[in-house]
N, C-alpha and C positions, 0 to 999 in steps of 0.2 A: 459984898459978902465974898469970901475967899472961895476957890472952888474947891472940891474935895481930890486929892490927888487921884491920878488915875492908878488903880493896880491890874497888875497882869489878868488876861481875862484867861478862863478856863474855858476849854474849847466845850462846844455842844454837841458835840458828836462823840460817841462813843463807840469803839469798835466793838463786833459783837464775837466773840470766838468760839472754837470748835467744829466749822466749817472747813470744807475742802477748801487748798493755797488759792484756789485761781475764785474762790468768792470773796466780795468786796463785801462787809458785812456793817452796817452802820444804821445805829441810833442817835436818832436826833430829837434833843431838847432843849427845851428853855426860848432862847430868843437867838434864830440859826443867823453867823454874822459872817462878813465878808473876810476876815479872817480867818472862822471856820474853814471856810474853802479852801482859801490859802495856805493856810498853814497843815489842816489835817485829811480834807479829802484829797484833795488834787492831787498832791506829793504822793500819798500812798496811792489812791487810782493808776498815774503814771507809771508807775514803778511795777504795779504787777502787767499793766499795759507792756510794757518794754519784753515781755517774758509769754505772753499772745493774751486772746481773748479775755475777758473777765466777766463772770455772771455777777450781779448788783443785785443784794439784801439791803433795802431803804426803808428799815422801819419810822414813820413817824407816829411816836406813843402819845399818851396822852397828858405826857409830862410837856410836850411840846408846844407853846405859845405860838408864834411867829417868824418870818424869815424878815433880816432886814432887807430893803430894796435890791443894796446892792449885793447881797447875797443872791437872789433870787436872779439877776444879772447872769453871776458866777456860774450857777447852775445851769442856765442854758447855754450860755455863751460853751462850757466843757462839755456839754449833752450833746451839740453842734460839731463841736472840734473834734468827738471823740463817738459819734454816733456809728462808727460802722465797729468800736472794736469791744460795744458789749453785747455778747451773746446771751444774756439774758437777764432784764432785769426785773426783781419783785419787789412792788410798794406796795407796805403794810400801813394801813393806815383806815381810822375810822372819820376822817376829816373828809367830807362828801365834796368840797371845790378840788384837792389832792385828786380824788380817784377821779373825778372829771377831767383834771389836767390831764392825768395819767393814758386816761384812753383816748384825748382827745390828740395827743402828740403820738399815740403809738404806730400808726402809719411809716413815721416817718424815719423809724428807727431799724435797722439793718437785723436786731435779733430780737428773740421775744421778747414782749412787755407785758407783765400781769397785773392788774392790783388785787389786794387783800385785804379783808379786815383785821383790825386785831387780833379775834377771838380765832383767824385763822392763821395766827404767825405759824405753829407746827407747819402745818401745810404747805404756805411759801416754802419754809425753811428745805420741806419734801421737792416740791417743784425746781428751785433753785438748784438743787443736789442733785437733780434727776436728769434723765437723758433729754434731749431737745423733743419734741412733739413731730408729729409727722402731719404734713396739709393732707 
C-alpha cells in the first residue's frame, strides 16, 4: 500500500498578542511536535532572550491533545539551557499532571513560576504583566 505523501505540518503553537515586547505569549494545540520547538518556540524565545529577560505566557487549552516525546525532550532540555533568563513564567492549563509538573520543577527556576487554570487565563495574563512579587 502506497504511503500517503507527507505535507507541510502547521505549527501548534500559536502566538498569543497584545502583551508587553518582553512576554513570550504561546498557545499550544493539537499534538505539540519537535518541530514545534524548532521551528516556532525556540527561535522566537532566543530572540527576545538576546534583548534581556522574558516573562512566559504557556497556555495549554483544551484543544490540546499531547506532546510528542521528543517534543517534551525540547522542552526541558531549553527550560535547562535557558532557566535563569525567564523572569517569569505562567501555565495555563486545566490538565492536573501539567500543573503538577509545573510546581514540581519550580524550585529550580531562577524567576517565578505560576500555574493557572483556564477559567483563570485573564488573571495570568494580569500576573504576567505585573511587577515581580516581593518574599
Amino acid at each position: 500500500m502506497p504511503r500517503p505523501e507527507r505535507t507541510e505540518s502547521k505549527t501548534m503553537f500559536k502566538i498569543i498578542e497584545g502583551l508587553p515586547p518582553d512576554v513570550l505569549a504561546i498557545e499550544a494545540s493539537g499534538k505539540v511536535t519537535h518541530e514545534d520547538y524548532r521551528n516556532t518556540l525556540i527561535p522566537k524565545a532566543e530572540a527576545m532572550m538576546a534583548k534581556g529577560p522574558v516573562r512566559m505566557l504557556y497556555v495549554i487549552g483544551t484543544a490540546f491533545t499531547s506532546f510528542e516525546l521528543e517534543a517534551l525532550w525540547d522542552d526541558s532540555a531549553f527550560g535547562l539551557r535557558h532557566w535563569h533568563d525567564f523572569s517569569r513564567i505562567a501555565v495555563v492549563t486545566d490538565h492536573a499532571w501539567m500543573s503538577a509538573m509545573v510546581n514540581m520543577f519550580k524550585p529550580f527556576f531562577h524567576g517565578e513560576v505560576r500555574p493557572f487554570r483556564l477559567a483563570e487565563l485573564s488573571a495570568a495574563k494580569d500576573w504576567i504583566t505585573g511587577a515581580p512579587e516581593r518574599a
